[in-house]
N, C-alpha and C positions, 0 to 999 in steps of 0.2 A: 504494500500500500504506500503511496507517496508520501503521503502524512507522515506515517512513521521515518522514512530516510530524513526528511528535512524537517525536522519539529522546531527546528531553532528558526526557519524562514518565517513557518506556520505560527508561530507565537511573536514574533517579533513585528509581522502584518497587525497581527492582533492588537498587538498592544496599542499601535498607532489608531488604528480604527477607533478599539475605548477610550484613546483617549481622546479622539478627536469627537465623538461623542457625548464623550464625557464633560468636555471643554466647552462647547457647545451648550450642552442643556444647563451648566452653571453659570454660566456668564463669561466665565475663566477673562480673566485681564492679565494686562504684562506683569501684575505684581505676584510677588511669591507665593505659591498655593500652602496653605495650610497644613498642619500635620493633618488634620481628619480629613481634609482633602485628597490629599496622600495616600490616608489609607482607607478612602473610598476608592479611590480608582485603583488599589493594590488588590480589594478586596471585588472589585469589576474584573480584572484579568484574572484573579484565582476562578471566579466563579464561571467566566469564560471558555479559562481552559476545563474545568471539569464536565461542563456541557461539551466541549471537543472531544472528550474523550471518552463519551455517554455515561458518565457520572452523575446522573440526572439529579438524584436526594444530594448531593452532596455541594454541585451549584445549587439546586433549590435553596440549602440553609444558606448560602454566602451570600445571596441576592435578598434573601426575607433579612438576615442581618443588617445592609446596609441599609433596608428599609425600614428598621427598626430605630436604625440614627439618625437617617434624613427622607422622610416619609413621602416628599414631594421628590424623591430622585429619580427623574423619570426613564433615567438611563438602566436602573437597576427595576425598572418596573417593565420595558421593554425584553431585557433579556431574561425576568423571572418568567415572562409570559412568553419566551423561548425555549428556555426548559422547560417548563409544564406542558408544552405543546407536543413537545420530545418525547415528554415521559407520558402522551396520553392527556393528561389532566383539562380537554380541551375548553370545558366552561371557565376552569380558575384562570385559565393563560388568557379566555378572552375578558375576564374581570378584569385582570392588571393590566393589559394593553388599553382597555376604554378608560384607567383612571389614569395611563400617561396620556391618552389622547386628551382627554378632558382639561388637563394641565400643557397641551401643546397641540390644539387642535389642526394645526397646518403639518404637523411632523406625516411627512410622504411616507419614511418606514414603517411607522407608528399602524396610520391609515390601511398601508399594504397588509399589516401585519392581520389586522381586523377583519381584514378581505375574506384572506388567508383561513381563518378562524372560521368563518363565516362558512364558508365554502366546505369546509372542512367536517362539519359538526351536520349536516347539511343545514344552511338555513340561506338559500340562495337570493330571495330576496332583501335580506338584510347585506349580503356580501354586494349586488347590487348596488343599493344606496351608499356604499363605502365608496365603489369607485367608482358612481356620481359626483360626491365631495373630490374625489383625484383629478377628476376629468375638470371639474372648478377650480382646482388649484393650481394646475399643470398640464391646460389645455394640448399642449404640443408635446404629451406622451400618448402617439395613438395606441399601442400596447393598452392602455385602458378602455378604449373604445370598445375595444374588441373582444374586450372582458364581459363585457354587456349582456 
């Protein structure tokens, strides 16, 4: 499997991704991040990699932890509702995706993610009206048209 020959590639994308995520849904400025800043997003790539490596209980606890510190993190509420999704859980993963949407109702991944859920559970009309709100936000991704 590729994954395994290049883990150091595969986690060092990663890291970039969370934190640029992660950077993102704080506000992140030039000034120095915080210790608990630090180690929320220490605590975003442990829970990442364990999801990479179908650890599903074990990102679950790392992701409900950091929501237990910072309860509006909506970074750590997208990927708890990627693990759950993983491991099946698909009503809870679509709770936590619609309480970061509701705290970031334009986020495109957020919205996909919801689609996703949607479609998934079957509830095809509600997956629908999601990427209605896509097609409103980012009219020139035809790929949602056609999701229709």
């Amino acid at each position: 499997m590729k994954i395994a020959r290049q883990p150091s590639k595969v986690l060092f994308s990663m890291f970039w991704a969370l934190l640029l995520t992660f950077s993102q849904s704080v506000g992140y400025s030039q000034s120095r991040p915080s210790l608990q800043q630090v180690n929320i997003e220490k605590k975003l790539i442990d829970g990442k990699k364990y999801e990479l490596l179908g650890n599903w209980e074990k990102a679950e606890t790392i992701f409900r932890s950091i929501l237990s510190e910072e309860v509006n993190n909506t970074a750590a509420m997208y990927e708890l509702s990627r693990t759950l999704a993983a491991a099946g859980k698909l009503n809870d993963a679509l709770s936590y995706i619609q309480k970061a949407i509701r705290l970031e109702p334009d986020n495109e991944w957020y919205l996909l993610m919801e689609a996703d859920l949607h479609e998934r559970l079957p509830d095809l009309y509600a997956s629908m009206d999601v990427y209605e709100k896509l097609i409103k936000l980012r009219p020139d991704r035809s790929h949602y048209y056609e999701m229709l």
